[in-house]
N, C-alpha and C positions, 0 to 999 in steps of 0.2 A: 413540454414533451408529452407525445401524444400514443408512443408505442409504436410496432407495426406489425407485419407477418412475411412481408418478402424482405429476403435478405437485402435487395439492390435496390429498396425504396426508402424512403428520407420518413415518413412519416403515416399514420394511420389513414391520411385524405389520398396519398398517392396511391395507398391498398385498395382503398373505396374505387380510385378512377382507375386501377387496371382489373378490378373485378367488373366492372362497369363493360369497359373492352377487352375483357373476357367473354365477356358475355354476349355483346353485341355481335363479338368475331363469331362463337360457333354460331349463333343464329342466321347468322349471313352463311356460315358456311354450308350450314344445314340446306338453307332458302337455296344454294346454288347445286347443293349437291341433288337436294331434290329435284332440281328445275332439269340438269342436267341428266338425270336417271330420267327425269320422264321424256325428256326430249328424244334420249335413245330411245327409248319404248318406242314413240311416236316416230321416231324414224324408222323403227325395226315393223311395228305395224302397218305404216303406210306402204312399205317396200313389199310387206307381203299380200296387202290389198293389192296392189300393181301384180304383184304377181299372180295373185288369184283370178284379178279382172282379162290378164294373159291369157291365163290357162284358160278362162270361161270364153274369150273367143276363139280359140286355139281350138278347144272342143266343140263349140258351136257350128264353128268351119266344117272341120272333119266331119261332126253328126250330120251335118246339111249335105256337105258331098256325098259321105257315102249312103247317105238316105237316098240322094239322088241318083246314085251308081244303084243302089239296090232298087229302086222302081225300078230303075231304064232295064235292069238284069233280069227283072219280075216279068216286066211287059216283054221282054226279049226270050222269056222261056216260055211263057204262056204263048208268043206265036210262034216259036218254035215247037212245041208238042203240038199245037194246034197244024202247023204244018208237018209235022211229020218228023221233025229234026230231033231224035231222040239226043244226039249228044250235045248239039248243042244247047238241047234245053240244060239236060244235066246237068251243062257248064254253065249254062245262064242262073240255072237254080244257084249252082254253088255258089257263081258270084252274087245271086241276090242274098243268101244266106250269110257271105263273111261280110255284105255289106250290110248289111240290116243290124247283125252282130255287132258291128264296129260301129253305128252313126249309135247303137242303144248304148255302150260303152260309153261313148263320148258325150252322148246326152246325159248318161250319168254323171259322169265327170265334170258336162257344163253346170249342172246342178249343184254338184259338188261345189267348185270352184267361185259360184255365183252364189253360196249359202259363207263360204268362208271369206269371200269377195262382203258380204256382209257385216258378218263375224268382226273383221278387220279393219272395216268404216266403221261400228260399234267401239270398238276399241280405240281405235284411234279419239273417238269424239269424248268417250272416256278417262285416254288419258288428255287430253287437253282441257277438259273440266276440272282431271284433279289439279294439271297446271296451274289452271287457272285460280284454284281455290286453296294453294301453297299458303300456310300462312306467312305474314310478312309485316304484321303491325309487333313486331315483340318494342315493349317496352319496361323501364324498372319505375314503378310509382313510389317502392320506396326501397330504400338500403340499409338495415340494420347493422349496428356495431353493439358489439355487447363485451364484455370483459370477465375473465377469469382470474380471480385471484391464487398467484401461482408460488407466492412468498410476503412477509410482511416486515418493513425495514424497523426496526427499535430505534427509538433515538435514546443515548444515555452515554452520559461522561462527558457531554459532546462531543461524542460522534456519535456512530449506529453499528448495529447489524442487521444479519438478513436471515427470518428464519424461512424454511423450509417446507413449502404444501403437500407438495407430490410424495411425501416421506420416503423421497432418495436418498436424504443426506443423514449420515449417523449423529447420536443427542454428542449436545455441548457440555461442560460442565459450570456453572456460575454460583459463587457465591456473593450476595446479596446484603447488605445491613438495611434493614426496612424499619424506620422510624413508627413507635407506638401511635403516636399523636400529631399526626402534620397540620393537622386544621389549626391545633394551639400554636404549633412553630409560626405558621404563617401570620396568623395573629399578635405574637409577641413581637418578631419582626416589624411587624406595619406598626405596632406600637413606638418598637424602638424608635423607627425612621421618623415616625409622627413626633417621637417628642426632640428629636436630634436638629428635625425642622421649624419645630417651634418652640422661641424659647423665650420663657414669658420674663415680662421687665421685674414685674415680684413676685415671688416665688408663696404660692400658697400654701396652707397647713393643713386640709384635711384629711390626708394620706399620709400626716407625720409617722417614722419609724423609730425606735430608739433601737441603737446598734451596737453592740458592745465593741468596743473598744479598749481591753482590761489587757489584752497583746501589745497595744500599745504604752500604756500608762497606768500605772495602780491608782492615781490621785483621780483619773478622770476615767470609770469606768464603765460607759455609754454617754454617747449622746444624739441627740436628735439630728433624723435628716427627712428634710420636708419635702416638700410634694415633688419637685422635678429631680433631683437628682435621688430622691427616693425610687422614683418611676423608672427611671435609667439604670440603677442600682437591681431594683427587682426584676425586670426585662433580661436582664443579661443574663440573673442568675438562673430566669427562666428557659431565656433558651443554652443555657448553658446545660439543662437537666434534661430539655426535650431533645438536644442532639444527642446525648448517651442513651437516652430512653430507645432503645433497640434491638431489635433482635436480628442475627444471622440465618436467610434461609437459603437450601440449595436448590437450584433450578437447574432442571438437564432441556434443550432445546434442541432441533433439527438445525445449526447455524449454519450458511451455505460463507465456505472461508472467502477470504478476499482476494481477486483477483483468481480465482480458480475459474474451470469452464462456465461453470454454472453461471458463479457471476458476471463473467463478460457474457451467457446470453442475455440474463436478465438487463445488464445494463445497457446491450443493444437493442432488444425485443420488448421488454418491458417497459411499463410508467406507474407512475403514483396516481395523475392526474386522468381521470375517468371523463371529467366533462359534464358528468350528467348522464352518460348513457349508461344502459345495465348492468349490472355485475351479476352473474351466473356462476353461486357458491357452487363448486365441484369436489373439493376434495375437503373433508372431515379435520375439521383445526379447533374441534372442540377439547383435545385432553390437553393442549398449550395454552388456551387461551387464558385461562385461570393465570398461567403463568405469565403469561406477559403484560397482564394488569400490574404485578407489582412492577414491572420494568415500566409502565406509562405513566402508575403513580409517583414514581419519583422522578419519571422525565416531568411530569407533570408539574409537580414542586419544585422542580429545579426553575422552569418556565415559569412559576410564579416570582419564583425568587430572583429569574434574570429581568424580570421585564422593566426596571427601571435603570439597568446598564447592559453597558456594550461588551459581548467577551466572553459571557458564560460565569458559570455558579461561583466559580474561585475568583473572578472580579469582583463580581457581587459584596460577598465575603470580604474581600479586601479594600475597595469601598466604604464598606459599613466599618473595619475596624477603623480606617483613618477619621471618618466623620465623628466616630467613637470618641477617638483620642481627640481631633480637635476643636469639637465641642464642648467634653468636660474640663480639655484644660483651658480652654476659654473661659468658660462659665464660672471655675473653679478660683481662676486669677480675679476675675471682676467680682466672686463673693469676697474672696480675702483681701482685695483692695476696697470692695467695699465698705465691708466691716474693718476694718484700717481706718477708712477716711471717717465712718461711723464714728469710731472708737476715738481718731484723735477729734473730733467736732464736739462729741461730749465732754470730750478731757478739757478742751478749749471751754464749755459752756460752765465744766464743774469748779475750772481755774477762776473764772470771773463770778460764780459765784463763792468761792471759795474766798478769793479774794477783796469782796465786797465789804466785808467785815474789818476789813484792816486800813489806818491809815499809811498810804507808800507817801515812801520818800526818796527823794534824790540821793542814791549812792554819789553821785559824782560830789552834790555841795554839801552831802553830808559828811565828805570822807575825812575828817580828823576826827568829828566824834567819834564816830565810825571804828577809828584806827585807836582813838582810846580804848572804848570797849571793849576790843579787842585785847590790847596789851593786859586788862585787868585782872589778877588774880583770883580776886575778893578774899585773900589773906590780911587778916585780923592787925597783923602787924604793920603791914605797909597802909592800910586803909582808916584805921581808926582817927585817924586824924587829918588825913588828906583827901577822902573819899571825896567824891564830887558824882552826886546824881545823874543819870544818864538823861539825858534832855535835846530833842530834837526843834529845828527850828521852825515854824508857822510856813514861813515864807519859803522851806525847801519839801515843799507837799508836792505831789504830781497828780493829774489827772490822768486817764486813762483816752486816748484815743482809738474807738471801738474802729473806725473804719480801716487804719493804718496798724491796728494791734500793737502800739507801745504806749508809752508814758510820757505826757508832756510835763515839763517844768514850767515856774511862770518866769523864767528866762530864752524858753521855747529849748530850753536842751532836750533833748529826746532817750529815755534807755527802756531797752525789754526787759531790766531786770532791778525794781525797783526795791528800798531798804519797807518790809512792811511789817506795822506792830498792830496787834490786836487794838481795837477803840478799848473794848472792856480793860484792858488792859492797862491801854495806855491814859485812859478819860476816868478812870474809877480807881482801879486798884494801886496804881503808882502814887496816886495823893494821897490813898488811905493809906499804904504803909509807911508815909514819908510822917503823916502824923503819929501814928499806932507808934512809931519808932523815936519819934521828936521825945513822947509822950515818957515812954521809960529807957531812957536814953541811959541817966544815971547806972540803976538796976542792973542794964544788960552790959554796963562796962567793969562792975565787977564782978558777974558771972564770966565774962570774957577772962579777967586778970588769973582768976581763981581756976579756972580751965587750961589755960597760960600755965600756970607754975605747976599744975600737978602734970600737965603732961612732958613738962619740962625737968620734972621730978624723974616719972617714971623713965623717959631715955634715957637721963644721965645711968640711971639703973642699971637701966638693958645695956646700953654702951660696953660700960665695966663690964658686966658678964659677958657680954658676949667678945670685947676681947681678950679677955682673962683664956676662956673660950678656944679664940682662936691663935692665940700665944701657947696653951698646952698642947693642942694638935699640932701648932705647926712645927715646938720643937720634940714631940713624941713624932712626926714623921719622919725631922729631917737624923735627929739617932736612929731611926731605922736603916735609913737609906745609907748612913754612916757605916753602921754595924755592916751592912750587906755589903758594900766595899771592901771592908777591912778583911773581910769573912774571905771573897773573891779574892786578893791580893796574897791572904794568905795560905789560901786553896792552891793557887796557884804557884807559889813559890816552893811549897813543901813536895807539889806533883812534879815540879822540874827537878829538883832535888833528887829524889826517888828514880826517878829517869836515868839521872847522870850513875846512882850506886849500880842498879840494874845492869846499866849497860859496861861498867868497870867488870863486874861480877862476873859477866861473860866472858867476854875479853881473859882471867885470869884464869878459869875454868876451860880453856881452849889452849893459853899458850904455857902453863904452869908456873908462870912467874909472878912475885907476889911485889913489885918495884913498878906495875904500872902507875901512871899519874890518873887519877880522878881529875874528866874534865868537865866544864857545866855545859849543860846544854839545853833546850827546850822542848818543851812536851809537844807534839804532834798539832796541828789544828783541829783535828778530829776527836783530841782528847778531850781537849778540853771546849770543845764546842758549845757541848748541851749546860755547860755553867753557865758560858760567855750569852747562851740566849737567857736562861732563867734570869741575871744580872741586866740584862737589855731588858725583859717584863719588868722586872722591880722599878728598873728606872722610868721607864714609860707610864708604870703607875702613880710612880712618883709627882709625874709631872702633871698626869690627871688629876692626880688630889690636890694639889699645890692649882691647876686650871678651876678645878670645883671649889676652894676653897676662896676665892676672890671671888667667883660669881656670886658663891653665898655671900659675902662679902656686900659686893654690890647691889644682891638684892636687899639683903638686911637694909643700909641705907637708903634706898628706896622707901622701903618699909618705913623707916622713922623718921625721912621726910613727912611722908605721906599721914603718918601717925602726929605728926609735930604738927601738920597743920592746922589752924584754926578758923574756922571760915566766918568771916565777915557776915554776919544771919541776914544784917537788915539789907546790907548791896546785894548779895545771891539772892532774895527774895525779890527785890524790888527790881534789880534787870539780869539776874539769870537767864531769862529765855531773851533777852537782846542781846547779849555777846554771843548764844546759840546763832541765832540771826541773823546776826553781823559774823560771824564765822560760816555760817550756810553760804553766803553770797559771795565768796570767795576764789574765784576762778578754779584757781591750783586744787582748794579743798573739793570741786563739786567735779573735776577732774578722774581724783583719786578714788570715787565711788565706784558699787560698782555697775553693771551694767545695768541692773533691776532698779537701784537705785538713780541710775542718769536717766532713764524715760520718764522719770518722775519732775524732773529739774521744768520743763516748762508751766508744771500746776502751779508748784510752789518749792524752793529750794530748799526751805526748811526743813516743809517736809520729806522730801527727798531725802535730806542726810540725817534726820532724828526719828521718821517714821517706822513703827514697828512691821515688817512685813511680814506676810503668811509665807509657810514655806514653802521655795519651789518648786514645780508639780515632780512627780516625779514621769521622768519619761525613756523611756525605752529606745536604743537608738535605730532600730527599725523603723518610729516614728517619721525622725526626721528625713531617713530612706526616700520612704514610700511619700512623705507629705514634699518632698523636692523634687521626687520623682517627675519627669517630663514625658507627658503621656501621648504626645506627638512623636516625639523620639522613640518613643517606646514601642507605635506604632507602626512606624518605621519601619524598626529591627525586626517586627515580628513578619511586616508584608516583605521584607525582604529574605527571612527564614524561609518564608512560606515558596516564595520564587526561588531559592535553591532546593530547597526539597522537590517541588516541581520540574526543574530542570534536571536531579539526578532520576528520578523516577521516570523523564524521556531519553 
């Protein structure tokens, strides 16, 4: 678009070609008007030479004749005076005298006539020189276009307006939010997109941040976050601070509205695009201009900000938040699976060395020792003379197959979960306590006996008293409950009683006869309600004490079980931790644990069900919130927030 100036031409070049033949038509017409002026001249001067040339023989004739009348008149009166003829001289004279008169007149007038007979050949040869000398070379060597600036379009919002040169149009009113800092916005930006694009395979530390997290968890409160998603982290929080970093200014403009006169001329009359040829400042656009810098610095930034999408600033914007979300929740899934798959590789490397210390064996061909161990007490009583050392066999040891990650037997049976005893344990300390105990075997069976009878002394003790015990409470309870019966029964018979006199009483005080019959009747529900509940509490306690008194019961005998026991010293010393063991490996038991304690089950299941653990973290359920949180989704919602607000706001 190149502008133009007539209304019925297409463009600024078809301006240039009818100024062109503009220009050539008046010169032509000029060249004909002139030619035309002078040719009448030229006709009007030669018709009056012709005329003059008339006249100068017309006179020349006449001068000659009557010159020649006037000799012949002259010589006719001169011989008439000469003879005598006075009148006819007279008369000759007179005629020589009007003829003389009249050929001088007319010689005049030849003169006359043969000077303007001149005159008019001058003229004439006059105007046929300026004829000739009409100009007629017009040419154009060059055609200027030059432009005036008569308004200037803004671009912002994407769209624009159109302000005002000619200061016809009255001011706009605009309010503005003009960012402190845009150089840093754009900055943090290209950061962000730089780190959103590259996203390194190990994440470096020397940008480490430590971040408090005390919102989340009292037990963990910070921790480190390294270099990329540190960089991501502070970016965002950076432009999160440079987009509020702003101030609101107001701006008043000449705006020409849209679709008004003005702007259909401009939009048929006008262009943007100059070409290269001049622009001719005319009208003073100095006290806006100030102002419309802040509208080009932010069309400006916005144009930084669109130039790697399609659509304008709110795609941009919505772009970056998606690439936001599905970067870190990428990144975020692959640290936590990493450190997952980290976590279980060491668990695996601390199992095998954990477990290198110990000789395993075959649950499967060890299972009735196994299942002895198991059923063992290690009471004093049942073992002192049956006891049988726990003892495993040579021939049911398992190796470990590192490639296939189980346990081969040397019958090739295969298990992941093999029976395993410490060497020290099993190589040293089991033969020395079998001697140490061989040794004062005597000794420790009548400290056993002696142990035996007093603690068989003291229950008989405690027994007696305590149901002596519970022989006086239970019948100091049940005469309670007796009495509160009896109490009830008798409450009650003496209030119906009283009822029946009451109501005789009336009855004889109404009809004055003293023969009526007393009949029984019963007391109200309502009378006697609030005994009939106090009687329900008694009994209800009743039954509690009598329910407490069996548990006590029950626990007592627990208690002198448990007290009665006598523990077998040298079998709990010597496989204590192998019935743990052989009870660790136990489906159902490793089952029943609980969660913290089953991620343990592949180190060692021992440990698993006898390890002391530290306590667990504490955590806040926001935690879990925000750490499940899916930040694609999240994404999402927001660029779809953001397209209903846009659509209410058109």
């Amino acid at each position: 678009m190149t502008g133009k100036v007539f209304k019925d031409s297409s463009n600024i070049y078809e301006d240039e070609a009818r100024v062109l033949f503009d220009y050539y038509k008046k010169a032509a017409e000029k060249i004909v008007e002139e030619e035309i002026d002078l040719e009448n001249k030229i006709e009007e001067a030669v018709s009056n030479k012709n005329t003059s040339q008339e006249r100068q023989h017309k006179h020349k004739l006449i001068s000659i004749v009557t010159a020649s009348v006037s000799g012949a008149a002259l010589v006719a009166g001169v011989l008439t005076f000469i003879f005598g003829i006075i009148v006819a001289g007279i008369i000759s004279s007179c005629i020589f005298l009007g003829c003389g008169v009249t050929a001088v007149i007319n010689l005049i007038k030849k003169n006359k006539a043969k000077n303007d007979f001149d005159n008019f050949e001058n003229l004439v040869a006059s105007y046929e020189e300026a004829k000739k000398n009409i100009r007629r070379n017009y040419k154009v060597s060059r055609l200027g276009v030059a432009y005036v600036p008569v308004a200037t379009r803004v671009p912002f919002e994407g769209k624009s307006f159109v302000v005002d040169h000619t200061g016809t149009m009255p001011n706009t009113n605009f309010s503005l939010s003009v960012l402190h800092k845009p150089k840093e916005l754009q900055e943090s930006l290209a950061n962000l997109e730089e780190n959103l694009n590259n996203i390194p395979i190990v994440e470096g530390n020397e940008d480490a941040e430590q971040i408090d997290t005390s919102s989340y968890s009292k037990s963990i409160q910070n921790i480190t976050m390294h270099n990329y998603m540190g960089n991501i982290d502070r970016e965002v929080r950076n432009i999160s601070y440079l987009l509020t970093d702003s101030d609101a200014r107001s701006v008043a403009l000449p705006v020409i509205p849209p679709h008004s006169e003005e702007d259909t001329f401009l939009n048929e009359y006008a262009t943007t695009e100059t070409g290269g040829k001049p622009v001719v400042k005319v009208f003073a656009t100095d006290d806006f201009e100030s102002k419309l810098d802040t509208f080009t610095n932010i069309s400006n930034l916005k144009k930084e900000l669109e130039k790697n999408t399609d659509g304008g600033n709110t795609n941009y914007f919505k772009s970056l938040i998606r690439k936001l979300g599905d970067s870190v929740q990428i990144v975020s899934k692959i640290k936590t699976n990493s450190t997952s798959g980290l976590l279980d590789y060491t668990n695996q490397i601390l199992a095998a060395v954990l477990k290198s210390g110990y000789n395993q064996y075959s649950a499967q061909l060890e299972a009735e020792e196994l299942s002895r161990i198991r059923d063992t007490n290690f009471n004093y009583q049942d073992c002192v003379e049956s006891y049988k050392p726990f003892e495993l066999k040579e021939s049911s040891k398992v190796k470990y197959d590192i490639y296939n990650q189980n346990w081969v037997a040397e019958d090739n049976t295969r298990t992941i979960m093999p029976f395993g005893i410490n060497q020290i344990e099993e190589e040293v300390l089991m033969p020395l306590i079998n001697n140490l105990m061989q040794e004062t075997r005597v000794e420790r069976l009548k400290i056993y006996n002696n142990i035996k009878d007093q603690k068989l002394s003291y229950l008989n003790k405690w027994h007696q008293d305590v149901e002596a015990a519970f022989r006086d409470n239970r019948k100091s309870g049940q005469d309670l409950i007796t009495q509160i019966t009896n109490a009830y029964a008798e409450y009650s018979t003496a209030h119906n009683t009283y009822i029946s006199y009451k109501q005789t009483q009336d009855v004889m005080k109404q009809t004055g006869r003293a023969d009526i019959e007393t009949k029984e009747t019963e007391a109200p529900d309502n009378a006697i309600k609030e005994i009939e509940e106090k009687v329900e509490k008694c009994r209800e306690a009743g039954e509690a004490f009598q329910l407490y008194m069996r548990t006590l019961q029950n626990d007592i005998n627990a208690s002198s079980e448990k007290f009665g026991f006598v523990e077998y010293f040298e079998g709990s010393l010597r496989d204590g931790e192998s019935k743990k063991v052989a009870d660790s490996i136990i489906p159902e038991n490793l089952q029943s644990l609980e969660p913290r304690r089953q991620k343990i089950i592949p180190v060692n299941s021992y440990f698993a069900t006898y390890a002391e653990l530290p306590p667990e973290p504490s955590v806040e359920p926001k935690l879990m919130e925000d750490f499940t949180a899916d930040l694609q989704k999240v994404a999402s919602e927001q660029i779809a927030r953001i397209d209903e607000e846009s659509k209410g706001e058109e």
